[in-house]
C-alpha positions in Angstrom: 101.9 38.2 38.1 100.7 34.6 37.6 101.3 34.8 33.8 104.7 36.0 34.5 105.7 33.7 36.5 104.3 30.6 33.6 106.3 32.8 31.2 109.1 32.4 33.1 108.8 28.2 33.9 107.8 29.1 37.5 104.7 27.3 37.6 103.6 23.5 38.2 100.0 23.3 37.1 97.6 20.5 37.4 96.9 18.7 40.7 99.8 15.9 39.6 102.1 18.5 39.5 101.6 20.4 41.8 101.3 17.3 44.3 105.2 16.6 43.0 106.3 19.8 43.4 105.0 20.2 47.0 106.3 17.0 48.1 109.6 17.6 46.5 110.0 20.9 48.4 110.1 23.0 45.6 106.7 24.5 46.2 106.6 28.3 47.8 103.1 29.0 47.3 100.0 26.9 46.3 96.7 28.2 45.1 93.8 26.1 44.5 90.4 27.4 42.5 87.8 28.3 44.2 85.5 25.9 42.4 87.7 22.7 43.0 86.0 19.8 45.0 86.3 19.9 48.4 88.4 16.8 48.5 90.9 18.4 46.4 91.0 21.7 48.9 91.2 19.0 51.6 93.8 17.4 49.9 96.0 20.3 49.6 95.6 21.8 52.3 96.9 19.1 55.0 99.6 18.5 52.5 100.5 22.1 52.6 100.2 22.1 56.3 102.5 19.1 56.6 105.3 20.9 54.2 104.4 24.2 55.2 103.9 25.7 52.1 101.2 28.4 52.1 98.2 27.8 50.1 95.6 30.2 49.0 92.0 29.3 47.8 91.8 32.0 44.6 89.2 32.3 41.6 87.3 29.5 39.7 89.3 27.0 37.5 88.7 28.6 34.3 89.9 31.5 35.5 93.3 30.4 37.3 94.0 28.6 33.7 93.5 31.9 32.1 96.1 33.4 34.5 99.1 30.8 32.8 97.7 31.0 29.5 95.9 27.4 29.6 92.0 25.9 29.5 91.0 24.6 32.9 93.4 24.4 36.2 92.3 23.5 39.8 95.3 24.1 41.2 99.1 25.2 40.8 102.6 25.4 42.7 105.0 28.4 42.6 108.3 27.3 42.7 110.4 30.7 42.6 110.4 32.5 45.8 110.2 36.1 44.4 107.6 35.3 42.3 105.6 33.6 45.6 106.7 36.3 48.1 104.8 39.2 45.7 101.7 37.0 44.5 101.0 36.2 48.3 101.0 39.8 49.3 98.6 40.5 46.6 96.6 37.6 48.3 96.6 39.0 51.6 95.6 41.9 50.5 92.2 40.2 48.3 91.4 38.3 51.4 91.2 41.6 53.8 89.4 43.3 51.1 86.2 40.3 50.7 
């Protein structure tokens, strides 16, 4: 779903751009990597707290790259609503199941 949504132009990658597209309210979902530092988490999180824009902790950073089709990202914005409505669900459901 997350490859799908960077096909489509959906996606703001990086912690820059995701930053900007939080702030700017165009953010519907954020997910960070698993492996990010914890100031980064830290970071994103009270700023998704203060927007209220849910954010997910999800996979290592090579592995959320992979997802768009690039090398290494620690974290990344959804900014369609459809696409952020079905990729939490699919969250929801990893987090019940670990």
């Amino acid at each position: 779903m997350l490859g799908l949504a960077a096909k489509a132009g959906k996606i703001a990658s990086g912690e820059f751009s995701t930053e900007k597209a939080v702030k700017s309210r165009k953010a519907y979902l954020v997910i960070v990597a698993e492996d990010a530092s914890d100031n980064t988490k830290k970071m994103f999180q009270n700023m998704c707290t203060f927007y209220r824009v849910p954010m997910y902790v999800y996979a290592g950073k090579e592995s959320l790259g992979h997802c768009i089709g690039k090398q290494f990202r620690a974290s990344l914005a959804v900014t369609d609503e459809g696409f952020s409505k079905s990729l939490e669900s699919k969250l929801k459901l990893l987090e019940k199941t670990e």
